[in-house]
C-alpha positions as CSV (number, residue, x, y, z in Angstrom):
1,X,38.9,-9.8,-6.1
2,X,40.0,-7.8,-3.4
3,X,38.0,-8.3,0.2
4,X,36.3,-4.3,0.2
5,X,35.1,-5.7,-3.1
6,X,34.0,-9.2,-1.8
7,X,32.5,-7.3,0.9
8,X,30.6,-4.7,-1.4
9,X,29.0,-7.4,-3.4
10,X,28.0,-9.5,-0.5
11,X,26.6,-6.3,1.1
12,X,24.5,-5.6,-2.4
13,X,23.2,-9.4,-2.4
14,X,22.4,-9.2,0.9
15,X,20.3,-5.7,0.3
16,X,18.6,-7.6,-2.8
17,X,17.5,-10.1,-1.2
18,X,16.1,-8.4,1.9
19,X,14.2,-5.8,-1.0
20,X,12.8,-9.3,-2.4
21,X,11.7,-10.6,1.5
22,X,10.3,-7.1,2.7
23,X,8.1,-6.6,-0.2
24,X,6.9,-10.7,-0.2
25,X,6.2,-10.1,3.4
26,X,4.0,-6.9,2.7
27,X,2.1,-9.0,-0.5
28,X,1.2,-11.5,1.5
29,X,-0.3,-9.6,3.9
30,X,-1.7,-7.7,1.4
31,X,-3.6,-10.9,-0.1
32,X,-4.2,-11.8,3.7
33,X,-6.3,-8.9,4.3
34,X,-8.0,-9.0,0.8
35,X,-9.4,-12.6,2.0
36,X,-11.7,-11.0,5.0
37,X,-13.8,-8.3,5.5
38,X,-14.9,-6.7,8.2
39,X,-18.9,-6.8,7.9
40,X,-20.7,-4.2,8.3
41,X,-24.7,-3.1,7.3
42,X,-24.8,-3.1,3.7
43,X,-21.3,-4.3,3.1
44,X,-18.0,-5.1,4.2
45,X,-14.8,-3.0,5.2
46,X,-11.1,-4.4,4.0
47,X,-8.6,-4.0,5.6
48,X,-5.7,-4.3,2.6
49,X,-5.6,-0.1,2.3
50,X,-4.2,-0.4,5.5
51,X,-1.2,-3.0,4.1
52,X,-0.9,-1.1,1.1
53,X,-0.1,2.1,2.5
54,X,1.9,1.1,5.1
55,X,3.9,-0.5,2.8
56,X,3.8,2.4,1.0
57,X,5.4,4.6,3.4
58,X,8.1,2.4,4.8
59,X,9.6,1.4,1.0
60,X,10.5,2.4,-2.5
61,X,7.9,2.9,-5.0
62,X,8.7,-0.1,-7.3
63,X,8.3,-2.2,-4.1
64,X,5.0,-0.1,-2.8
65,X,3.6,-0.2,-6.9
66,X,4.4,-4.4,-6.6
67,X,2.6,-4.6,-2.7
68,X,-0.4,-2.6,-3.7
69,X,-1.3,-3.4,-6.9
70,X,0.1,-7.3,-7.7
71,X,-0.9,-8.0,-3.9
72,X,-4.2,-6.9,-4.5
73,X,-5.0,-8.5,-7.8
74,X,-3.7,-11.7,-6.8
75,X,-6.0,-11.1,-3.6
76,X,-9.0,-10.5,-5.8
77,X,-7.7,-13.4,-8.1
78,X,-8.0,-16.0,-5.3
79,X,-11.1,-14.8,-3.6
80,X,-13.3,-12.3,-5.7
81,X,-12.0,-12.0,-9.3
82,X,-14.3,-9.6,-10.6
83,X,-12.4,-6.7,-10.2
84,X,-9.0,-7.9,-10.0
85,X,-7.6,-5.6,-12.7
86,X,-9.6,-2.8,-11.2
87,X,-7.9,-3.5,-7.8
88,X,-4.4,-4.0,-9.6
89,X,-4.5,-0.3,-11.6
90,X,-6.2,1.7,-8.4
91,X,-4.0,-0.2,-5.6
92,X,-0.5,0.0,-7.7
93,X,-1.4,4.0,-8.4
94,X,-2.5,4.3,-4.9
95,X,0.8,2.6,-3.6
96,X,3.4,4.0,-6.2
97,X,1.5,7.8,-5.6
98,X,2.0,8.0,-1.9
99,X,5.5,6.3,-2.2
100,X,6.9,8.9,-4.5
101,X,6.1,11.7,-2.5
102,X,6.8,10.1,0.8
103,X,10.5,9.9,-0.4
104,X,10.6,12.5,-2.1
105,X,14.3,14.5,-2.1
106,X,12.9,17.4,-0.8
107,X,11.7,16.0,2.7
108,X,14.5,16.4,5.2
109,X,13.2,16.2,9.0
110,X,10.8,14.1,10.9
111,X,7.9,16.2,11.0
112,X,8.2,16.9,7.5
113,X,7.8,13.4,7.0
114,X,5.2,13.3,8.8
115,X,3.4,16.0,6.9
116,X,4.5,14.0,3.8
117,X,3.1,10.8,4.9
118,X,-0.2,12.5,5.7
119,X,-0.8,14.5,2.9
120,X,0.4,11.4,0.5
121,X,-2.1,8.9,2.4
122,X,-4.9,11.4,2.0
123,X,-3.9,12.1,-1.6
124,X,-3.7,7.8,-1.9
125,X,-7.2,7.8,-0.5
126,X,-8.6,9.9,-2.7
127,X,-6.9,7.5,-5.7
128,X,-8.5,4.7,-4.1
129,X,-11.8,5.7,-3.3
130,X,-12.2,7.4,-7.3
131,X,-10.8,4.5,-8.8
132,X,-13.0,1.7,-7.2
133,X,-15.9,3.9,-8.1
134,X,-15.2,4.0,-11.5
135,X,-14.1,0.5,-12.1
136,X,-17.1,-0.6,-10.2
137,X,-19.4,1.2,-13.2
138,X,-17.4,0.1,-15.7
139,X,-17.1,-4.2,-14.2
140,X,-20.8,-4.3,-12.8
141,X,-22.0,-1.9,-15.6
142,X,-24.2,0.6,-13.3
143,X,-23.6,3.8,-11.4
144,X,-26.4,3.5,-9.2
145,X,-24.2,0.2,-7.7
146,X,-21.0,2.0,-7.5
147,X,-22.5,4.6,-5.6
148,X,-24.0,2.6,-3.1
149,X,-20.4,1.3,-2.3
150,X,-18.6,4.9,-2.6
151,X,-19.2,5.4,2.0
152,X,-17.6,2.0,2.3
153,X,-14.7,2.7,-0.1
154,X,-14.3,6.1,1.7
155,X,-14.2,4.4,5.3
156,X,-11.8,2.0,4.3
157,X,-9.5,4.5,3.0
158,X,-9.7,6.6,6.2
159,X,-9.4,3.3,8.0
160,X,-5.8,2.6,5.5
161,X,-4.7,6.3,6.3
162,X,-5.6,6.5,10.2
163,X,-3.9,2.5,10.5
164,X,-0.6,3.1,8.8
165,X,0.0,6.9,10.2
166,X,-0.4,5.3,13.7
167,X,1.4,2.1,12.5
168,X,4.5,4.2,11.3
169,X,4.2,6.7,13.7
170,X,2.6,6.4,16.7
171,X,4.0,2.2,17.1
172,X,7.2,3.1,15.8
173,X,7.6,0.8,12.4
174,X,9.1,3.3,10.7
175,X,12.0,3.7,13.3
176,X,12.3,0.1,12.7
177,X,12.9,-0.1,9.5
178,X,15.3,2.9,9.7
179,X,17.7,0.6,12.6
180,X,17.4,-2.4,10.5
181,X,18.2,-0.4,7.5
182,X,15.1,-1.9,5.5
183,X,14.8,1.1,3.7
């Protein structure tokens, strides 16, 4: 084996293995967040649609798919199981949605991706906030309930949009991950 080849495979183990790390890291934060809520009259907000598209702006969507949906079922699993699958179907589509357009071919310059990013969150949003409304008449078998949650599923998906644009953006993690080559 010559050494370029040595080099190439330790370079593609290494790359593996910090895919495998990143998206750990983003899961457990992911559960992390799924464990609290921030209470507020009539309910609670999370703070895991924050996590999920974060995560689903700074990497691929197999990773974004694993952070947003696994993360969040195994989040629900450990702390409110009732709609774990619910959270693993909306979260994963939210995550691999805003993923795929995020890095998308066609986006070239910053400010496209930018525009990218907000359009995708918003359009992740949306996936969340429908998703949760349905599952939540199909698990606790009445509109009427699922309605009364829709403002706090709406405020915590601004609250995931608002957090990761300004996470990416405005605190610079996305320039991060672009140095360090994370994605």
């Amino acid at each position: 084996m010559t050494q370029n080849t040595q080099a190439l495979n330790n370079k593609k183990a290494s790359d593996h293995v910090k895919w495998i790390t990143i998206t750990a890291l983003f899961m457990a934060l992911n559960i992390i967040m799924s464990s609290f809520g921030i209470p507020v009259p009539g309910g609670h907000l999370y703070l895991c649609d924050l996590i999920i598209c974060t995560a689903a702006i700074l990497l691929d969507p197999v990773a974004a798919f694993i952070v947003g949906g696994i993360g969040s079922f195994l989040g629900d699993f450990l702390f409110y199981p009732a709609p774990m699958f619910v959270s693993l179907v909306t979260h994963g589509l939210q995550a691999l949605v805003i993923s795929l357009i995020v890095h998308s071919k066609m986006i070239k310059g910053e400010k496209e991706h930018f525009a990218a990013s907000v359009v995708a969150t918003l359009i992740g949003a949306v996936i969340m906030v429908v998703g949760y409304t349905l599952g939540k008449t199909y698990v606790y078998s009445t509109f009427e309930y699922a309605m009364i949650k829709l403002p706090y599923e709406i405020a915590q998906a601004l609250l995931g949009v608002v957090g990761s644009l300004l996470l990416c953006y405005k605190a610079g993690l996305l320039k991060i991950f672009k140095r360090f080559d994370f994605e």
